[in-house]
C-alpha positions as CSV (number, residue, x, y, z in Angstrom):
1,X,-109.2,-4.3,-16.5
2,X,-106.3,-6.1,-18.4
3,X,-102.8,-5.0,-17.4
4,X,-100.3,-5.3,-20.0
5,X,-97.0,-5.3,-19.2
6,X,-94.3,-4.4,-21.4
7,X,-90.6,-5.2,-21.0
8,X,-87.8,-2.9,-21.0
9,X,-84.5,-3.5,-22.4
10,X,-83.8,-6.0,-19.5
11,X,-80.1,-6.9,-20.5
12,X,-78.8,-3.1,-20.9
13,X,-80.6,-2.8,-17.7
14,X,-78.5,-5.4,-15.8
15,X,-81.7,-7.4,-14.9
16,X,-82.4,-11.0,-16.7
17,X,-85.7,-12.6,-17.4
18,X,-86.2,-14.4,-14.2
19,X,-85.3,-11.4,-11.7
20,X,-87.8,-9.0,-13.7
21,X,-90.6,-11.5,-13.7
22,X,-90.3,-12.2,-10.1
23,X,-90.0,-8.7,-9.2
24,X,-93.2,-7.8,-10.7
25,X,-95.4,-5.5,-7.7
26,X,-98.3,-7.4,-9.1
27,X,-98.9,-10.1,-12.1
28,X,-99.7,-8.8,-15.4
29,X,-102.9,-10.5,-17.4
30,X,-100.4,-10.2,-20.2
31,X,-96.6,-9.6,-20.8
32,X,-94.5,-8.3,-24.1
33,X,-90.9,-9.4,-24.4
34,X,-89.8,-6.1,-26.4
35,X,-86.1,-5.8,-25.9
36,X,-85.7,-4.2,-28.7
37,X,-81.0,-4.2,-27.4
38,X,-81.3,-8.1,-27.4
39,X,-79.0,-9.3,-30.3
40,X,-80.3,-12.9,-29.3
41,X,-84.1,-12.0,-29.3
42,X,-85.1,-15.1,-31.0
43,X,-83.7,-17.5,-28.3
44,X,-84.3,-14.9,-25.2
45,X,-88.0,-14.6,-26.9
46,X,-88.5,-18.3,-25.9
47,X,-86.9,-18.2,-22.4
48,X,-89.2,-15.4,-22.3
49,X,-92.0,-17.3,-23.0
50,X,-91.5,-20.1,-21.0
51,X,-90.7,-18.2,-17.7
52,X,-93.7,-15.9,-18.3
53,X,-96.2,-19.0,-18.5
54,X,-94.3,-20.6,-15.2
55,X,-95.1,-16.9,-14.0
56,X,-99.1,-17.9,-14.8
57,X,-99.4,-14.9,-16.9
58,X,-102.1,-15.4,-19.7
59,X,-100.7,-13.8,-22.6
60,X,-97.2,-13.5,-23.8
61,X,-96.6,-11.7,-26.8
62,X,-93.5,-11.2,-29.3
63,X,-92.7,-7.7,-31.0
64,X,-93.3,-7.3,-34.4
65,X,-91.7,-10.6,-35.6
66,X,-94.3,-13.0,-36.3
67,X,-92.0,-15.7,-37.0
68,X,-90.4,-15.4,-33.9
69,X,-93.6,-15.5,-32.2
70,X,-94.0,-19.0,-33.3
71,X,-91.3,-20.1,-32.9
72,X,-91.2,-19.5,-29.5
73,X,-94.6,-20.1,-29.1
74,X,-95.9,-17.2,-27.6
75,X,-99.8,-16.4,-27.5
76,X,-99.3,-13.8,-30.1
77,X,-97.8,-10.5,-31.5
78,X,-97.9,-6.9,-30.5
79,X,-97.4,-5.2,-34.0
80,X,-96.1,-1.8,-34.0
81,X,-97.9,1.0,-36.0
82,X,-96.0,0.9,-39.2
83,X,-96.6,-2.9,-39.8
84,X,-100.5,-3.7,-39.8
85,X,-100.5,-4.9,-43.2
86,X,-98.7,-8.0,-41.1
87,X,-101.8,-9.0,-39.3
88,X,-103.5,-10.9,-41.3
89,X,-100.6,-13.5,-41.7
90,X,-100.0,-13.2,-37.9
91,X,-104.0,-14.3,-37.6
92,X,-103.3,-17.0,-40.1
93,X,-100.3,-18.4,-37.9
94,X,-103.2,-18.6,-35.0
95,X,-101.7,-16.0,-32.9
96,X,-103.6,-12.9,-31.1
97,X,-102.6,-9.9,-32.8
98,X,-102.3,-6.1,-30.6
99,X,-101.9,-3.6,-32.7
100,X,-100.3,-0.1,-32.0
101,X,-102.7,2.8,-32.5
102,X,-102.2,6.7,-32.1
103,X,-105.5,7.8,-33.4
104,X,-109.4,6.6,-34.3
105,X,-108.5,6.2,-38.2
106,X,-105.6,3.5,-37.3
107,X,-107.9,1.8,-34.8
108,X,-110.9,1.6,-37.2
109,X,-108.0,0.1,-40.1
110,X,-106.9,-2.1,-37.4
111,X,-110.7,-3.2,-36.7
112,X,-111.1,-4.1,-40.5
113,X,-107.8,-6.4,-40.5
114,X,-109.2,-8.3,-38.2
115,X,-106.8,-7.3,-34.8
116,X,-107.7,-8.8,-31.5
117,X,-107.1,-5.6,-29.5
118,X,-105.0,-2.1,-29.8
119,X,-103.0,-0.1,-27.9
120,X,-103.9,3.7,-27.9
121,X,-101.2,6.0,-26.9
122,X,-99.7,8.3,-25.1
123,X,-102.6,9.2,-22.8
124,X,-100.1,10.8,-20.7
125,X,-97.1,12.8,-21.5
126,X,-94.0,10.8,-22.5
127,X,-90.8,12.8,-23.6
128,X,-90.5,12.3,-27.2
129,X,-93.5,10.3,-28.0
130,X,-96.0,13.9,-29.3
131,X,-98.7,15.9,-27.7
132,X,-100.5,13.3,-25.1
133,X,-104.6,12.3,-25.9
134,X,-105.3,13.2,-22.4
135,X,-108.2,10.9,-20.7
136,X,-111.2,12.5,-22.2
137,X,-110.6,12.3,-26.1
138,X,-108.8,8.5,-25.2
139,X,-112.5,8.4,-23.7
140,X,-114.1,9.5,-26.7
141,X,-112.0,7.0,-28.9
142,X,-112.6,4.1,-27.1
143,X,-116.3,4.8,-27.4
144,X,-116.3,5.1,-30.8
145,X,-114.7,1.3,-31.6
146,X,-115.8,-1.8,-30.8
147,X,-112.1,-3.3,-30.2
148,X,-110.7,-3.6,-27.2
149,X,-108.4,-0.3,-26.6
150,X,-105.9,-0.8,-24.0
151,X,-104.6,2.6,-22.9
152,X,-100.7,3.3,-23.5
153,X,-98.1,6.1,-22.3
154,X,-97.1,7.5,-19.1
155,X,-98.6,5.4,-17.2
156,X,-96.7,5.4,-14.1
157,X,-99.0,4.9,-11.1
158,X,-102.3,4.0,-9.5
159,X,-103.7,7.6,-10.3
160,X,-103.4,6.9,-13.6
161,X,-104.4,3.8,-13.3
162,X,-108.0,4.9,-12.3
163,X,-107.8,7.6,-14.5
164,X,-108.0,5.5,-17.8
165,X,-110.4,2.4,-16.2
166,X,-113.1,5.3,-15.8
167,X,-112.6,6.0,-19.9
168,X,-113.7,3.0,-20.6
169,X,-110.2,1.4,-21.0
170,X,-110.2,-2.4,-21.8
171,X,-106.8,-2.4,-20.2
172,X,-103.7,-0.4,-19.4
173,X,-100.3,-0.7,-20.6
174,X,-96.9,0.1,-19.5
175,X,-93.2,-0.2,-19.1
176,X,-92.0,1.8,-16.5
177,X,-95.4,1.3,-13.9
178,X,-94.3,-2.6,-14.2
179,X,-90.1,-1.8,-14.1
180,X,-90.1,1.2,-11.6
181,X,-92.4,-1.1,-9.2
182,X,-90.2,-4.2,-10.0
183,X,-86.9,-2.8,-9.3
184,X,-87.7,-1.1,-6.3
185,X,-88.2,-4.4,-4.6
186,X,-85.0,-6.4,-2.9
């Protein structure tokens, strides 16, 4: 099962790129850089990048901006859900495009652009983020698709965790798993 970490806003946090990546309870197949505070994404993005492969982590994706994913040469793009009409220049540029899904109609759009994988979320309640999928219709989804779906949204600890693996989850996804775990340790 893939975890996918993604970042929080490390600099309004007080933590830089080096303490968060080496704080990680356990390494992450793949990392997102998505500090969406960073007024100096563009050249954090690439700092990112670098520490993350020093890290060994196997994918390290940008947010949203293809051109900064380039730049910095990161292993691809994590779009978000109002910007799939973006992927097909993103798979022109060579990089592995994740797309953000909330339902079977976006996956199956994101299937015909081509998209490497998806995110499908919230499984579990998040404040502000809509009515959760719960396991069984993410379940029912995933089944449904032949993309990878990599499960998204209060996914906070190893009950949950197991929860979405026995969906049939490519992967799971989170921020505050990764950043509660991380900053718990000295």
């Amino acid at each position: 099962m893939i975890r996918y970490a993604i970042t929080p806003s490390l600099g309004s946090l007080g933590v830089d790129v080096e303490g968060y990546l080496s704080r990680l309870p356990l390494k992450p197949d793949w990392i997102l850089y998505r500090d969406l505070d960073d007024p100096n994404y563009k050249a954090n993005l690439t700092r990112f990048v670098q520490a993350a492969k020093r890290y060994g982590i196997a994918k390290v994706l940008a947010h949203n901006d293809i051109d900064a994913a380039t730049a910095s040469q990161a292993d691809g793009i994590h779009l978000r859900g109002d910007n799939l009409a973006s992927a097909k220049r993103a798979k022109e540029q060579g990089l592995f495009v994740l797309y953000s899904a909330h339902s079977l109609e976006e996956i199956k759009a994101a299937e015909r652009e081509g998209v490497d994988a998806v995110t499908l979320s919230p499984v579990f309640e998040v404040e502000g983020k809509g009515a959760p999928l719960g396991v069984e219709r993410f379940g029912r989804i995933v089944s449904q698709v032949s993309v990878p779906v990599i499960a998204l949204g209060g996914i906070i600890d190893d009950a949950h965790i197991a929860k979405v693996s026995e969906s049939g989850a490519y992967g799971f996804a989170s921020i505050r798993y990764f950043y509660t775990h991380a900053s718990a340790k000295p």
